[in-house]
C-alpha positions as CSV (number, residue, x, y, z in Angstrom):
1,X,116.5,120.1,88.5
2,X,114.0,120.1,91.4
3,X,111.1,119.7,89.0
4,X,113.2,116.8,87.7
5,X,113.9,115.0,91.0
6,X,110.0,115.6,92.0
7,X,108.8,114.2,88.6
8,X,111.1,110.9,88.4
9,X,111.1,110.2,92.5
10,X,107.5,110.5,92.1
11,X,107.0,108.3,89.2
12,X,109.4,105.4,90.6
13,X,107.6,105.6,94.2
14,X,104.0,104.9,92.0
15,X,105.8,102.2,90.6
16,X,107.5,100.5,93.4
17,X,104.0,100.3,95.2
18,X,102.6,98.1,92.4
19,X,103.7,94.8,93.0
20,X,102.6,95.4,97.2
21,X,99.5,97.5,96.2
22,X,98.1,95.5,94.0
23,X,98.9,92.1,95.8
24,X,97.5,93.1,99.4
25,X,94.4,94.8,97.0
26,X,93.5,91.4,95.1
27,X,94.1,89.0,97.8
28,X,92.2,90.9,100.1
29,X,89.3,91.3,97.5
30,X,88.8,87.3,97.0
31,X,91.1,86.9,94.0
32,X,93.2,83.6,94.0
33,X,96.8,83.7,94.0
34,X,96.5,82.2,90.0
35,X,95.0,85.5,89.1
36,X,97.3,87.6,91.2
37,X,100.5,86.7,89.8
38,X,99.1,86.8,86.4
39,X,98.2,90.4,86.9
40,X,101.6,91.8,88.4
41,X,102.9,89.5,85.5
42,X,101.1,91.5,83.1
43,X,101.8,95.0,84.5
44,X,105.6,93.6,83.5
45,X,105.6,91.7,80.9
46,X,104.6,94.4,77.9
47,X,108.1,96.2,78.4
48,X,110.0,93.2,77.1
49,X,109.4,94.3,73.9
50,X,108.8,97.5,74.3
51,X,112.1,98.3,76.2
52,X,114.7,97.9,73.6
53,X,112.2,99.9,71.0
54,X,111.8,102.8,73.6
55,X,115.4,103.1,74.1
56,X,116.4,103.8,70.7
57,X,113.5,105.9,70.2
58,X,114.3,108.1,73.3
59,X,118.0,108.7,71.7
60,X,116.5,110.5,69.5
61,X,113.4,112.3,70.5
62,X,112.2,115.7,71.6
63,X,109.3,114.5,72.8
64,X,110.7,113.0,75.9
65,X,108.3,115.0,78.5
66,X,105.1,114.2,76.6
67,X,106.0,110.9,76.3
68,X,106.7,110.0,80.2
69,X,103.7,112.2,81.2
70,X,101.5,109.5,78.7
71,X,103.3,106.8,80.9
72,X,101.8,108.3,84.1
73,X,98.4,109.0,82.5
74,X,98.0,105.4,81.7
75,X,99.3,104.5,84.8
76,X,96.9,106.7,87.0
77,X,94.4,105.4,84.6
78,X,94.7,101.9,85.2
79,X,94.9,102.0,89.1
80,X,91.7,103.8,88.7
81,X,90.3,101.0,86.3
82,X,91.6,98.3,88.2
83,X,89.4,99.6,91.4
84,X,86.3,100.6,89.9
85,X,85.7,96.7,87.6
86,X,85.7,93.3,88.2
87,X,88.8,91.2,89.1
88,X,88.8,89.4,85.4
89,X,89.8,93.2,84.3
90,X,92.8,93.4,86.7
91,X,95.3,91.8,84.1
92,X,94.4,93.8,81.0
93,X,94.4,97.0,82.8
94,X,97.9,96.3,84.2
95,X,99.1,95.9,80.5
96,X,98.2,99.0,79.4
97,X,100.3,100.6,82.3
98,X,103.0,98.6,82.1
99,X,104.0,99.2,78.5
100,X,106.1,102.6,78.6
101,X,107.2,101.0,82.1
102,X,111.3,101.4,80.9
103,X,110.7,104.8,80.9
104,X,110.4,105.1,84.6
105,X,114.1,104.3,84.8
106,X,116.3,105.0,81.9
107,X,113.7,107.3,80.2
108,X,113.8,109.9,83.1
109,X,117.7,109.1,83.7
110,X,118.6,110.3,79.9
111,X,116.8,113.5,80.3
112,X,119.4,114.1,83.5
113,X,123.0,115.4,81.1
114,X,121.0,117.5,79.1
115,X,119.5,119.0,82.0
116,X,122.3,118.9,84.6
117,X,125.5,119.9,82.2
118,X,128.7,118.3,82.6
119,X,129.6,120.6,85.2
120,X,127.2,119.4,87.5
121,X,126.8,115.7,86.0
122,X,128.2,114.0,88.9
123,X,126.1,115.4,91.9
124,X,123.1,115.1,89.4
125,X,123.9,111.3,88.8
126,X,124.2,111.1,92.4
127,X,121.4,112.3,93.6
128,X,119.0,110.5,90.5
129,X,120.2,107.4,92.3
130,X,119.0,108.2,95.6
131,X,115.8,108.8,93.7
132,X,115.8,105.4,92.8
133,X,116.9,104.7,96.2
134,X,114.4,106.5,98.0
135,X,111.2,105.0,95.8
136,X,112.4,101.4,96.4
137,X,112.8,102.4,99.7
138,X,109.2,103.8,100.5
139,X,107.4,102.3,97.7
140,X,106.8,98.8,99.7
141,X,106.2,100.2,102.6
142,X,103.9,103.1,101.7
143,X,101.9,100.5,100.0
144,X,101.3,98.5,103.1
145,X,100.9,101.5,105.4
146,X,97.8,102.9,103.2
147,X,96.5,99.8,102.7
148,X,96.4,98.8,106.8
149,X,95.4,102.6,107.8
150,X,93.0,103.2,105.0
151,X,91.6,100.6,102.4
152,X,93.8,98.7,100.3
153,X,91.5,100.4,97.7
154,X,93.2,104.0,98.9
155,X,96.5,102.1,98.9
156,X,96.2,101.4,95.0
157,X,94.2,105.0,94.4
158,X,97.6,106.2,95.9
159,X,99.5,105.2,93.1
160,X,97.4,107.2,90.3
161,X,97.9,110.0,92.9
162,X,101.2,110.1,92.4
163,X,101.1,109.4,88.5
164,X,99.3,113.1,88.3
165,X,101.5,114.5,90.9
166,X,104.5,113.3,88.2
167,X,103.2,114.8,85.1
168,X,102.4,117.7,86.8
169,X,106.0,117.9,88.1
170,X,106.9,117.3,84.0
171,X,105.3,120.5,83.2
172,X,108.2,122.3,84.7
173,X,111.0,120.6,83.1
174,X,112.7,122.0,80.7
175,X,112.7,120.9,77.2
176,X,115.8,118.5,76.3
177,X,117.4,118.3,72.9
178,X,117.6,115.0,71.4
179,X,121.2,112.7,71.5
180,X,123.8,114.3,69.0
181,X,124.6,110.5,68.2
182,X,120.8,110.2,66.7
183,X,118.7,107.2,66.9
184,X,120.6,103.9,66.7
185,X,118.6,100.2,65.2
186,X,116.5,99.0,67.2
187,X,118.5,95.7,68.2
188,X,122.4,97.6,68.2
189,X,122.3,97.6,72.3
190,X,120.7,94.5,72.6
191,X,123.7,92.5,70.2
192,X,126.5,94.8,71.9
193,X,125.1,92.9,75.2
194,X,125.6,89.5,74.0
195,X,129.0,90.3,72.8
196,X,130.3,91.8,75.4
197,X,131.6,88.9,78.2
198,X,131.2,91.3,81.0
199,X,128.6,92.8,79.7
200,X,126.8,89.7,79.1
201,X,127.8,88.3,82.6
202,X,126.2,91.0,84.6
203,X,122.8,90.7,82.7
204,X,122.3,87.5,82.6
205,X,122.8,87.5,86.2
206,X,120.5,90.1,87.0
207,X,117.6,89.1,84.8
208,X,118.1,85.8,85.7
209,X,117.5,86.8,89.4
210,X,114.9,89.5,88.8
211,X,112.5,86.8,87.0
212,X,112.9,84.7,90.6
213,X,112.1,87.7,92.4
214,X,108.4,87.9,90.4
215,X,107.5,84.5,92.4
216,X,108.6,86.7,95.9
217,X,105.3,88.9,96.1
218,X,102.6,86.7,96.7
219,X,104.1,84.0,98.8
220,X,105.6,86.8,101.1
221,X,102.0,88.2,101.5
222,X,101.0,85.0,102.8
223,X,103.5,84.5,104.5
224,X,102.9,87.9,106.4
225,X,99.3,86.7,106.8
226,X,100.7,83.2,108.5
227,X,102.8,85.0,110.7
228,X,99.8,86.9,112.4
229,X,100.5,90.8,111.0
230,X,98.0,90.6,107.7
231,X,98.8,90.5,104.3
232,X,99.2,93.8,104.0
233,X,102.9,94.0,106.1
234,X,104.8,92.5,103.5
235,X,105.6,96.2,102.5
236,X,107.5,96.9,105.6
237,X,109.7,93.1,104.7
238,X,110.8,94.7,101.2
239,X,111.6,98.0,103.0
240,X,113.4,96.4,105.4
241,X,115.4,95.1,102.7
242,X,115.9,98.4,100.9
243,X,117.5,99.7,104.1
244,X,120.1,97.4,103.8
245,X,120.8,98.0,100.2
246,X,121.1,101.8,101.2
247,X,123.9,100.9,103.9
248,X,126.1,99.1,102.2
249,X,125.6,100.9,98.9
250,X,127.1,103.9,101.0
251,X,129.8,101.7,103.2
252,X,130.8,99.9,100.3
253,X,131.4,102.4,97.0
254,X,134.5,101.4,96.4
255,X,133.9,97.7,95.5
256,X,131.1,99.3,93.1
257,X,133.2,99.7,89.8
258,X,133.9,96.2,89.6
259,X,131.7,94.2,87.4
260,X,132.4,91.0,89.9
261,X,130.3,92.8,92.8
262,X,127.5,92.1,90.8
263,X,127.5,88.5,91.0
264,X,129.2,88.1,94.5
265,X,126.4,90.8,95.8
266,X,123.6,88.3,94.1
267,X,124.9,85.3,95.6
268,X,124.9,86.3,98.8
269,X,121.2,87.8,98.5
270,X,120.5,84.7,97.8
271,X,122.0,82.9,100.5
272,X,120.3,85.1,103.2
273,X,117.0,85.2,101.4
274,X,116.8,81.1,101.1
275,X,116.9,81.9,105.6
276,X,113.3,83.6,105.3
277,X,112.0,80.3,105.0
278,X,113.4,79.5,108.9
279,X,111.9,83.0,110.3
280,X,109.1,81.9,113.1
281,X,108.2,85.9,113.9
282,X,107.8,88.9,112.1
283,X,110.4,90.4,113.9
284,X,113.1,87.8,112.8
285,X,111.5,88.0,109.2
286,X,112.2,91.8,109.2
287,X,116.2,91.3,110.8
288,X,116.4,88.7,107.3
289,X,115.8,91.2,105.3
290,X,118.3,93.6,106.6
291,X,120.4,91.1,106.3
292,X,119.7,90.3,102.7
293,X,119.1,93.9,101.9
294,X,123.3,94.2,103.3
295,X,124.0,91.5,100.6
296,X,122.3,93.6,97.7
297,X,123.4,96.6,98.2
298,X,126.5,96.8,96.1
299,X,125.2,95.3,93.0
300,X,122.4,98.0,91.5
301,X,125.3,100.8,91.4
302,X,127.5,97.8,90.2
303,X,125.3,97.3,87.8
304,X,125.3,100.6,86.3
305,X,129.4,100.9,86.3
306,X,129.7,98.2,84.3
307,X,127.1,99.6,81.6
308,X,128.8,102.5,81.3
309,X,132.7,101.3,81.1
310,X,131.3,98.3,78.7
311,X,129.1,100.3,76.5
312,X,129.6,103.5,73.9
313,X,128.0,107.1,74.7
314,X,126.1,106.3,71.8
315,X,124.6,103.3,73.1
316,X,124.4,103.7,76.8
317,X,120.6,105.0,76.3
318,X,119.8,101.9,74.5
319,X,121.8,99.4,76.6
320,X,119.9,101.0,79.9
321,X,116.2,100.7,78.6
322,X,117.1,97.2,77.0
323,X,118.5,96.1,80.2
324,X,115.3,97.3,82.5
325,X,113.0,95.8,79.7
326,X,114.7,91.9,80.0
327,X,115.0,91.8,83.8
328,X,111.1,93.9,83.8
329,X,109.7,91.0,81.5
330,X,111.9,88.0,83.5
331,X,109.9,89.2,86.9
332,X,106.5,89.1,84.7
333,X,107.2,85.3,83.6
334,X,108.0,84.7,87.6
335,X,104.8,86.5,88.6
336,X,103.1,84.2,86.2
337,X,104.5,81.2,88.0
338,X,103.4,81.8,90.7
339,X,100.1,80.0,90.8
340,X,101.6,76.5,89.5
341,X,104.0,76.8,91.8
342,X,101.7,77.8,94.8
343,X,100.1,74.0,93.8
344,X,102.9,71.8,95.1
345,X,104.9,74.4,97.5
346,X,104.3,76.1,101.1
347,X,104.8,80.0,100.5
348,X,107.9,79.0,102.6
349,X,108.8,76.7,99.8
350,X,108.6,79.7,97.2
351,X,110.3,81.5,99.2
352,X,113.2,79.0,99.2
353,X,113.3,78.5,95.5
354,X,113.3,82.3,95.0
355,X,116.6,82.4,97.2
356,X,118.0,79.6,95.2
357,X,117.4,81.2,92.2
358,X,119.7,83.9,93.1
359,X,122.4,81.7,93.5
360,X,121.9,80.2,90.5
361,X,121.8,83.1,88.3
362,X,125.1,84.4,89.9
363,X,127.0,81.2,88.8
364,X,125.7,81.4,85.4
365,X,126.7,85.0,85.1
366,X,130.2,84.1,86.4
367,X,130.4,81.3,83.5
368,X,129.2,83.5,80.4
369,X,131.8,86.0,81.4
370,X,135.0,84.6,79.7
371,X,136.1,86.2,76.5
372,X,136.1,84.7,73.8
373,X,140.2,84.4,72.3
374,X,139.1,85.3,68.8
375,X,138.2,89.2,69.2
376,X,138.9,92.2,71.7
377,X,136.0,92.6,74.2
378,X,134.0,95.3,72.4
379,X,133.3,97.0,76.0
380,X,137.4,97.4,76.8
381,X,137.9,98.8,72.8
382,X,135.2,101.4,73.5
383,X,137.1,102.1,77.1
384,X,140.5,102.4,75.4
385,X,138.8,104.8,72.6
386,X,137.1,107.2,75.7
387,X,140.6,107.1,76.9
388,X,142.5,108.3,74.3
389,X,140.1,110.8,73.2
390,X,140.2,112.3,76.9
């Protein structure tokens, strides 16, 4: 398992660094804002429809090693590419790494049971989460460190570093078998979803939110700029905000089971992020952060609960990578915003709407959760099944 944990800590810290890396790396080079966002759009924006087709494929796959280790190849070699050409090339190049980007998250995640064993599923679980914890944690700030001690060049060279360091990691994984349940259509996570009120609920929510949060990047670097400590401390804002997810992802398991958590969690991130906007200092910026990062903090693992109790074993693969893929692609179309709305609004102003838009999601994902009165909630008949079997 430690080749494991090396491997998918050390892909999702390559990937967290993107958005800051490549921001601080373009700005800094002369690019406009426009161009910016349209590039950290299009490093997102391919797993929209690659998500869902990746999940099912993954159910039922031996191949799962090869196939992340060509995720971090392209990855590496994009970085590189992105560097070494002209800024027009910046937005193609992200494409190409961002199309296996699902796999990142649920394609290393559904290699962890058949590694693990359900003896020692639930430390494994664990401790894959603080993986994703740990990347989100350092990946911003990492970024921003490189980029003000070295170049922002090395800051971005960085990320293919850690690519290799991954698929060298893969090398030592063992091989997993494919899912007993086989490979299910294409579109069979993506419908259980929609029908599913809770289900439903919680990602609409979420993908709603995540598409506000691909307007955050940019402006936030500007802001940074504004505030007298360069573009390239925006990093340390977002880690800032991952330490307060960390605290209150610990202090507050127990409200994490509950689907609700997810939308109260959002709404309050959005209430403390619309506050940015009022920050005069760095210092006060990076106390806003905690703060919103000790609104967020409940609903990732929220998030995850309610996928498992609302979807079958045989789906859960399918639901996770379909999931990732809509709120991956929602944060591409708000990167590609980015520019029009740079036009008419401060960075403060962004920054506003973004906090908004939190809100906003929340109460939409609070209002698409009623069941309907003419069938059972799929999600609570597969429960009841899981029950009686057990």
């Amino acid at each position: 398992m430690r080749a494991y944990y090396t491997a998918a800590t050390l892909a999702r810290l390559g990937d967290e660094m993107v958005g800051t890396a490549l921001a601080v790396y373009l700005l800094t080079r002369g690019i406009d804002p426009a161009l910016t966002g349209i590039t950290l759009s299009a490093y997102a924006l391919p797993s929209m429809l690659t998500g869902p087709l990746l999940g099912s494929w993954l159910d039922g796959t031996r191949y799962r090693r090869a196939a992340l280790a060509s995720n971090q190849f392209a990855l590496a070699a994009a970085m590189v590419g992105i560097v070494v050409t002209p800024g027009w090339a910046a937005p193609p190049l992200a494409a190409l790494a961002g199309l296996a980007l699902p796999m990142t998250s649920a394609g290393f995640s559904a290699m962890v049971p058949g590694l693990a064993g359900p003896a020692r599923l639930t430390r494994a679980n664990s401790l894959d989460s603080l993986s994703f914890s740990a990347a989100a944690m350092a990946g911003p700030a990492v970024a921003g460190l490189l980029a003000k001690l070295i170049t922002p060049t090395g800051s971005v060279l960085a990320i293919a570093a850690a690519a290799i360091g991954s698929v060298v990691a893969l090398a030592f994984i063992a091989p997993v078998p494919p899912s007993p349940h086989g490979r299910q259509p294409v579109l069979t996570g993506l419908r259980h979803m929609v029908r599913t009120p809770k289900l439903r609920a919680v990602t609409l929510a979420t993908v709603l939110g995540w598409g506000a949060m691909g307007l955050l990047i940019v402006p936030l670097t500007e802001r940074t700029d504004q505030l007298g400590v360069g573009e390239d401390s925006s990093g340390f804002v977002l880690t800032a905000v991952e330490i307060g997810c960390v605290i209150t992802n610990v202090a507050l398991i127990r409200l994490q089971g509950r689907w609700w958590t997810v939308l109260v969690s959002l709404a309050g991130y959005g209430v403390a992020l619309s506050t940015w906007s009022l920050a005069g200092t760095f210092p006060v910026l990076l106390a806003l952060a905690l703060v919103a990062g000790l609104a967020l903090g409940p609903q990732f693992p929220a998030l995850l609960a309610a996928r498992q109790r609302y979807s079958p074993p045989e789906l859960l693969s399918q639901v996770g990578a379909t999931g990732a893929s809509l709120k991956i692609g929602a944060y591409a179309l708000g990167a590609a915003l980015v520019g029009p709305l740079r036009t008419v609004l401060s960075p403060v102003g962004v920054i506003a709407v973004v906090g908004v838009m939190q809100v906003v999601a929340a109460a939409l994902g609070w209002v698409v959760s009623r069941p309907s009165r003419r069938a059972p909630e799929p999600g609570a008949v597969a429960t009841a099944d899981r029950r009686r079997s057990a």
